[in-house]
N, C-alpha and C positions, 0 to 999 in steps of 0.2 A: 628192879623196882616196879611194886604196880603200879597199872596205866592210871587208878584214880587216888593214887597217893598224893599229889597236887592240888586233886581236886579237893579232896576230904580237908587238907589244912586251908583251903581257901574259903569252903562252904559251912568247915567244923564238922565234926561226927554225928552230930547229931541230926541235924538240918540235910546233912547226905543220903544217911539212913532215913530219912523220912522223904527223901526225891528219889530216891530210889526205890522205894515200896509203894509209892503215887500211880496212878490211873489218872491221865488228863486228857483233854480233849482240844485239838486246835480245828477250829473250821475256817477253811479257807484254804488253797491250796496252790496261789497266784504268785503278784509283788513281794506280801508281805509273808505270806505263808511258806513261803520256797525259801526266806532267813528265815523265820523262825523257826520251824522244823531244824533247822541246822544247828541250831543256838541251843533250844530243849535236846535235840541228843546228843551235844558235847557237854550239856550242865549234868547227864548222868540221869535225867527221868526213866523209869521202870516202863512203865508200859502210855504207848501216847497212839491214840486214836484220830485218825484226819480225816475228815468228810470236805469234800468237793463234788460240782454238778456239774464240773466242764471237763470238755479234751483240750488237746494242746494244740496248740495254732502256730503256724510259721512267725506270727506277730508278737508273740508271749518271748520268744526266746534270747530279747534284748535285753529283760529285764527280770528276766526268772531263770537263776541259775543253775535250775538242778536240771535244766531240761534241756534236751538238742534235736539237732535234723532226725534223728532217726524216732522221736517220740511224738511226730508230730501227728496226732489226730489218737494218740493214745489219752486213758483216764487219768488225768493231773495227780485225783488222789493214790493210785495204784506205782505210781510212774515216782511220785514223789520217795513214797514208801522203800522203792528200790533203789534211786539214785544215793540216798544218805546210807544206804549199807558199806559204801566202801571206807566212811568215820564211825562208823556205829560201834567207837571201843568199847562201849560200857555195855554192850547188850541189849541197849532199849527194845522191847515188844514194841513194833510199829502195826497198825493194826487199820487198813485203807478201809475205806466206805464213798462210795459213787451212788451219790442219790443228793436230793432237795432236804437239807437239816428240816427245814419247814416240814416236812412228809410225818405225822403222828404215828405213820400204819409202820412206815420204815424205822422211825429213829425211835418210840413207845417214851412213856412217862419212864419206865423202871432201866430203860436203858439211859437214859438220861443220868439216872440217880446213883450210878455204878464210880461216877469221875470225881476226882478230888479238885480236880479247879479245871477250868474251862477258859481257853483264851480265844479270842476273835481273831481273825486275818480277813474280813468276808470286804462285799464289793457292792452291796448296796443297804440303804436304809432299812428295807422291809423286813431284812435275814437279820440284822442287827438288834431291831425292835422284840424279833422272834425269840434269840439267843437271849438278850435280857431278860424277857418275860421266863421263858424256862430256871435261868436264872436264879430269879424272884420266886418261881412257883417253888423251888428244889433246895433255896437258902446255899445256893453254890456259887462258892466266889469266881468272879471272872475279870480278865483282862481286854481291854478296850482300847482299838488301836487303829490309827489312820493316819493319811499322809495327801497332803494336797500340793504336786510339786515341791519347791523345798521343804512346805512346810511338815510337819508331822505332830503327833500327839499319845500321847498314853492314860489310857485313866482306869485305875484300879478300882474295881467294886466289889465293896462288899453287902449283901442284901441287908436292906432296914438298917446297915450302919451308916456304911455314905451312898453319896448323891447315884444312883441309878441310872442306865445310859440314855431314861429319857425324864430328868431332874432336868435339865437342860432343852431350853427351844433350838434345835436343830438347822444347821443351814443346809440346804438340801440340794450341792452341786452334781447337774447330773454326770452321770458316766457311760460312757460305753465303748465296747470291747473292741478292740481296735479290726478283729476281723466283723465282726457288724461294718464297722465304716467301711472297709475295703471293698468287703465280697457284698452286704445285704442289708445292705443302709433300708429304713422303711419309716422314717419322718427326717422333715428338710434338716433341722441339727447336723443329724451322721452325714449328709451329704455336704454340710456347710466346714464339718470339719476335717472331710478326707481333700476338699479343695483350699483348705488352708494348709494342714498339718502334712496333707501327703504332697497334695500335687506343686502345690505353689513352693511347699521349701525343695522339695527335688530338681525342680525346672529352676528356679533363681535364689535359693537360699545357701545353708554353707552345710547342710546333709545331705546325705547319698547313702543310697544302699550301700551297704557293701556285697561286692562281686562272691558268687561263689565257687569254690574252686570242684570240677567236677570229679578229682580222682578222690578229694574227702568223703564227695557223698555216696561214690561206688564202695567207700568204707562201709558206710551207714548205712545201707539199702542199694537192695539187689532192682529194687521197684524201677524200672526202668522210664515207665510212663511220670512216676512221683515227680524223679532226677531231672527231666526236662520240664517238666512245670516248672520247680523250684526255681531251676537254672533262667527261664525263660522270666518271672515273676520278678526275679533278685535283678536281671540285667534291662530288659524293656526300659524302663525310663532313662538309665544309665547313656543309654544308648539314642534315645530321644532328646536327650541334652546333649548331645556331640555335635546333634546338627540346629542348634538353636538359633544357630548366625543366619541361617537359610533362609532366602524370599517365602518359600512353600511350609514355611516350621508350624504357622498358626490353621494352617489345612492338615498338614501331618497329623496334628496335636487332635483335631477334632476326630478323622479316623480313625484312630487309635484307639482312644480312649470313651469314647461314644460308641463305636461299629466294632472295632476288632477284638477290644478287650470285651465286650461285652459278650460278643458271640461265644469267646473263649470260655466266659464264665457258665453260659447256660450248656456248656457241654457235663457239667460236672452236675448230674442228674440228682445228686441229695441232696444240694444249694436248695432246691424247688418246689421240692414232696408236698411242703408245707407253704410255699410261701408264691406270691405271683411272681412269675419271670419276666424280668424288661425285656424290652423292646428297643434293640440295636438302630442309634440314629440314623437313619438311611439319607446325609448327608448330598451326597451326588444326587441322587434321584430327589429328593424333593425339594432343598434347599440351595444349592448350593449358586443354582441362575440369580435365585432373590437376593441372597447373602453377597454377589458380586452388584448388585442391580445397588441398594446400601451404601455399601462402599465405596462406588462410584459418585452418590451425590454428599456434599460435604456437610448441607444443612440437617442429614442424620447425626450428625455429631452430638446434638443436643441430649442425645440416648443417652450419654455417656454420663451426664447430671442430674438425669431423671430418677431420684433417690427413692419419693414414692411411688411412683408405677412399676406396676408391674410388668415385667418383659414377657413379652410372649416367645416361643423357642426361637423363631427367626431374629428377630429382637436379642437373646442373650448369646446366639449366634454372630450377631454385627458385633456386640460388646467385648466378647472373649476374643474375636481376632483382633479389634480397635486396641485392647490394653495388649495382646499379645506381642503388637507391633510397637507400642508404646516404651514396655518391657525391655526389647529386642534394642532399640533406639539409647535407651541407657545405659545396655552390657556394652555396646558400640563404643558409645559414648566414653567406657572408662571404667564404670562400676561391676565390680568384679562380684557383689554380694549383694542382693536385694531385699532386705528386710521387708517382711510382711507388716503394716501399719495401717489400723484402720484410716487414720487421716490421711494415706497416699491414695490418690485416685485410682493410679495405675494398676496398688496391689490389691484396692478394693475392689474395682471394677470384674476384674481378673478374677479373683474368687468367690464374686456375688453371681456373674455369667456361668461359669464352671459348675458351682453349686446347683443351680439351676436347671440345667442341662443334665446333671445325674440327675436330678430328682425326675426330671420330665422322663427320661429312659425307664425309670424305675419306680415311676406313676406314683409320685410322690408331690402333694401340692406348694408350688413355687411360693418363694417370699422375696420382697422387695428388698431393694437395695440398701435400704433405709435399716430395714428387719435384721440381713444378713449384718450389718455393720455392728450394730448392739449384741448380736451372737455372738459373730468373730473376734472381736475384743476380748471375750470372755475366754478363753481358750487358756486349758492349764496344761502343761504336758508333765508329764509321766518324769521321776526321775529315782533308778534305782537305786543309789546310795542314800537315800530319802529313806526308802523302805527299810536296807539294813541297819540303819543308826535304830529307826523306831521300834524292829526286830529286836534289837538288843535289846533296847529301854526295857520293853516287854516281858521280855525273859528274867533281865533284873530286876525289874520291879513287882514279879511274881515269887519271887525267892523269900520273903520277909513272912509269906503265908506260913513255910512250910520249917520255921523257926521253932525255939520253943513257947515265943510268946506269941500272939497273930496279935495284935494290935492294929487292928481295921485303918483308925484314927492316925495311925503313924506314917500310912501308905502316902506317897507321891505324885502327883499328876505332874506328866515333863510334859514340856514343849518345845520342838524345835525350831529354827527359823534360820535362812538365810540375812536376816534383820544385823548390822553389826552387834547390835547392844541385846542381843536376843537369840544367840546361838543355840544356846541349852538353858532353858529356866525350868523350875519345878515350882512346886507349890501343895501344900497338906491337902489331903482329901476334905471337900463338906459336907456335914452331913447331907442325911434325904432333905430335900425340897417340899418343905409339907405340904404345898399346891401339888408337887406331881403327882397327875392318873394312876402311873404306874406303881407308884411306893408310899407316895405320901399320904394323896387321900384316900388310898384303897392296900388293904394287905392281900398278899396271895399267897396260897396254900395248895393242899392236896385233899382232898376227901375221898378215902376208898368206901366203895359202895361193892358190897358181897352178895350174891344172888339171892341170898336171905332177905335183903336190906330192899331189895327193891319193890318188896311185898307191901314196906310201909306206906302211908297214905302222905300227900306232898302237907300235908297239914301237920301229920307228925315227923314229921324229915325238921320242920321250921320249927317247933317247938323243940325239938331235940340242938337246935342253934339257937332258939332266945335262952334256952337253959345254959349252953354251954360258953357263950360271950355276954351273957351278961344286957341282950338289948331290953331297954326300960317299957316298950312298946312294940308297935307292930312295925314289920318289915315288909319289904316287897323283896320279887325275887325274880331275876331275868336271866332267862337261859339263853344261850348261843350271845348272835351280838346286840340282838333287838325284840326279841319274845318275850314281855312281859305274861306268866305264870303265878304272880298273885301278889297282891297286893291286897290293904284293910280294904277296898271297896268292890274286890275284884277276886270272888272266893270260888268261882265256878270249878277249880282243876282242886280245890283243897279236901276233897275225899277221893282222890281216883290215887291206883297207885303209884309208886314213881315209875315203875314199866310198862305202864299205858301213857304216860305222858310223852308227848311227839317230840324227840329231839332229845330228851332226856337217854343219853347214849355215855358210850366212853369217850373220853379224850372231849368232851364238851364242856362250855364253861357256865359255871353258875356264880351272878352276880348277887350278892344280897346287900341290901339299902335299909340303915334305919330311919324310920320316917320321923321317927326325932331329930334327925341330923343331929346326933350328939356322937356316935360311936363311926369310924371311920368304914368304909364299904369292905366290903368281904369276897374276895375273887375265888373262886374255890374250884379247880380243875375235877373234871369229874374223873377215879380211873376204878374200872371193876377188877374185885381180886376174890382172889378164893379166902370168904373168912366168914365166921359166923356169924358177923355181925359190922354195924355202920361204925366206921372208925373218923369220928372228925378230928382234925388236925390241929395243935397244941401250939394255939396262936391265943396272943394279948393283943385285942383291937385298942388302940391309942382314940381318946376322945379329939373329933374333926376340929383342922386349926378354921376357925373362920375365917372370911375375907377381910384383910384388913385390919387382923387380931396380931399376926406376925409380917414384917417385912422381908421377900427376898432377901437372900442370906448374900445374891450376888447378882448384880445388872453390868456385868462385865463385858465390855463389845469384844465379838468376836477376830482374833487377827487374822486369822488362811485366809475366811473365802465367803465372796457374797452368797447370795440363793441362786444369782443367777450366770454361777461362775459353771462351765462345763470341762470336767475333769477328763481326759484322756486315760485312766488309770482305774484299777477299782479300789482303791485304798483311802477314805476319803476319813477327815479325824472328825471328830464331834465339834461342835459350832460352842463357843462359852457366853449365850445367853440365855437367862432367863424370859419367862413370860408364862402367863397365865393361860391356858387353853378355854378359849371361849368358842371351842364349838359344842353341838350338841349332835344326840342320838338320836334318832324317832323309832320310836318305840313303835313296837305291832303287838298286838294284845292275842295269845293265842288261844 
């Protein structure tokens, strides 16, 4: 029997035959990217393209399963590309790319244009915003997809049919890479959350590294110097909890993790190319007479409630031994497992000092106890079964394009939740948002401009657009993101030609506005091609919805995640509120 004989009556012959002759593109190569690559080449896709900007980290490998010990500091996307060859029944063409999707000069408009659908797996707002826009510009449908701890999300788009990935006001939890927090934390956050998430659950929580075993990694790597890091990395703390009962555990803790981890890390000369190196707390030599001088009088204790001051090093030095002994006194005492709570003094104190004290090493400006407390709370961790439900979703709910009817309108939005009443819900797609920037109030296109074309003068470039959309009146016209180029009162550039105009280049964008405000804005990407002539692109501008003409289609609160939730993870879903963008541009007149 053939290998896709199950597949074919599952999918239908026809809907196979058509994923099978597909060119798609997944960006993102991490959580969610490392299932869905797995899911697209057991669904039988022909040829699938991954772009990724990062290497693989010791930290990546709890939650991204195609990767292990021996790929660590290897190209995610290269690395992915090879690990799925050992299920690769069906033959998918995988086809890796290492570089910034955002990169025009790398990824070009005409490569863009080559894929039949396009799914997300990316890890922050701004590559998201990018991928949409391309999107839009290319009328290429894409899949949208995130997860914020249990929560998760999918949302199908199709361009100018439904809602757009920025139809929606976004919550915008931050994230960052867990080796950032570890190795090269550089704002107080990553240091607020390596002394939550690392140090406090390892020293009194119910995680632990797990041990590694060193005849596996002489498997993996002959790297002799790699094997003891790893080995040294995985056990140091491990081992630091063994003696937590000890009079001396809250002076141990501070050398360690202040002076001897630190020194460790500045041995590792590419940490620093780029970036300033800390400065090893020099504990005995300069603190440590003060730091007993402290804890000697009792009326310092007050430190410990001092929620808006700020500590100075010596200061978060008396506080991280005071809660360390504090800690120490309730394992004692009985409790086997210490939940991190912002309302416990002991875990706050503990992680507010801690925080502080990296930052100081790593010339990062301190924040209050008060600050750190509203941060800490906010903490989401990572959870990879999260990412493979929403992998799937993804994958399924990109199957319905490649039918023989696409039916935009018919697509899905799931959401998932740990919620009883809210495990798995879906909901019809809506259309565009006629307030959104990106779809609503503005179309985006393509305009190829051929060497010929650029001889016209910017006055006939706009005449050859009031001809061809139909504006009643005059337009203005902004190049890049803020260069106003002409407007009715503002005619100086309207005889020069388009290739003496400054900025007027490839891959630049031209915004055009009817000054009627009656016909909806014109995004128009610039790209130069070999042809004899200006080809503008074979768009119907919809008359602008006024304010206040239609109501949001939806003012749905969002359920994952505040603005000011910070996400351990890069996988983060889109927010389900509406709202009107009332900011604005200033224009530079060139």
């Amino acid at each position: 029997m053939a290998k896709d004989t199950y597949l074919k009556k599952v999918l239908g012959a026809e809907r196979y035959a058509a994923i099978r002759a597909s060119k798609v593109l997944m960006v993102g190569a991490g959580g969610i990217g490392c299932e869905l690559l797995k899911d697209l080449v057991l669904s039988g896709f022909g040829e699938i393209h991954i772009v990724d900007l990062d290497t693989i980290t010791l930290s990546n490998l709890n939650r991204q399963f195609l990767f292990r010990l021996k790929d660590i500091d290897e190209l995610k996307s290269l690395t992915v590309a090879k690990a799925v060859q050992s299920f690769n029944y069906f033959g998918a063409q995988l086809i890796p790319h290492h570089g910034n999707v955002m990169n025009l000069t790398q990824f070009p408009i005409e490569w863009w244009g080559q894929f039949d659908y396009i799914y997300n797996a990316l890890d922050n707002l701004e590559a998201r915003r990018y991928v949409n826009r391309m999107a839009l510009f290319l009328r290429k449908p894409l899949m949208e997809s995130g997860t914020t701890g249990f929560d998760g999300q999918i949302q199908p788009i199709a361009p100018y049919e439904t809602e757009c990935f920025e139809c929606q006001v976004k919550a915008t939890p931050q994230t960052f890479p867990v080796c950032t927090i570890r190795s090269t934390p550089s704002q107080p956050v990553h240091c607020i959350v390596w002394a939550k998430e690392y140090l406090f659950n390892q020293l009194f929580g119910e995680t632990a590294d797990a041990g590694v075993n060193q005849a596996e990694l002489n498997k993996e790597t002959d790297d002799e110097e790699e094997i003891q890091r790893i080995l040294s990395e995985a056990n140091e703390l491990a081992a630091l909890k063994n003696s937590i009962g000890s009079k001396d555990f809250a002076f141990e803790l501070v050398r360690k993790i202040y002076k001897n981890d630190v020194e460790k890390s500045l041995r590792l000369e590419s940490l620093w190319k780029t970036r300033q190196k800390p400065d090893p707390l020099n504990f005995e030599e300069e603190y440590a007479e003060d730091v007993s001088g402290l804890l000697a009088n009792d009326a310092n204790i007050v430190l410990l409630t001092s929620d808006t001051k700020e500590w100075s090093t010596l200061e978060n030095l008396y506080v991280l031994i005071q809660s360390t002994y504090a800690l120490q006194k309730r394992l004692k005492a009985g409790e086997t497992i210490i939940s991190f709570d912002k309302d416990d003094e002991d875990t706050l104190n503990f992680v507010a000092s801690a925080a502080n004290l990296r930052s100081h090493v790593f010339h990062i400006q301190n924040k209050t106890k008060f600050d750190i407390k509203q941060i800490a709370g906010n903490i989401i961790p990572a959870i990879a079964t999260t990412n493979a439900i929403i992998s799937g979703f993804s994958n399924l709910g990109s199957l319905q394009f490649f039918g023989k009817t696409k039916r935009a309108d018919q697509s899905k939005t799931v959401f998932i939740s740990i919620k009883p009443n809210k495990r798995a819900t879906s909901a019809l797609v809506e259309g565009p948002n006629p307030k959104c920037a990106s779809c609503g109030i503005t179309t985006k296109a393509i305009v190829k401009v051929s060497e010929s074309a650029l001889d016209m003068t910017l006055r006939q470039f706009i005449d050859s657009l009031v001809d061809k959309y139909g504006y009643g009146g005059d337009v203005s016209v902004i190049l890049g993101s803020s260069k106003l180029i002409y407007d009715f009162d503002f005619e100086d550039n309207a005889e020069k030609k388009l290739r003496d105009i400054n900025g007027f280049v490839d891959n630049e964008v031209l915004l055009i506005q009817d000054d009627d405000d009656e016909l909806q804005n014109l995004e128009l990407l610039i790209h130069f091609h070999e042809g004899g002539e200006l080809q503008l692109p074979e768009v119907t501008l919809r008359e602008k919805v006024k304010v206040g003409e239609k109501e949001d289609q939806s003012d749905e609160e969002n359920d994952y995640t505040g603005t000011d939730a910070i996400v351990i993870d890069e996988d983060q879903p889109p927010s389900k509120k509406r709202k009107i963008d009332d900011s604005f541009v200033e224009i530079e007149i060139l």
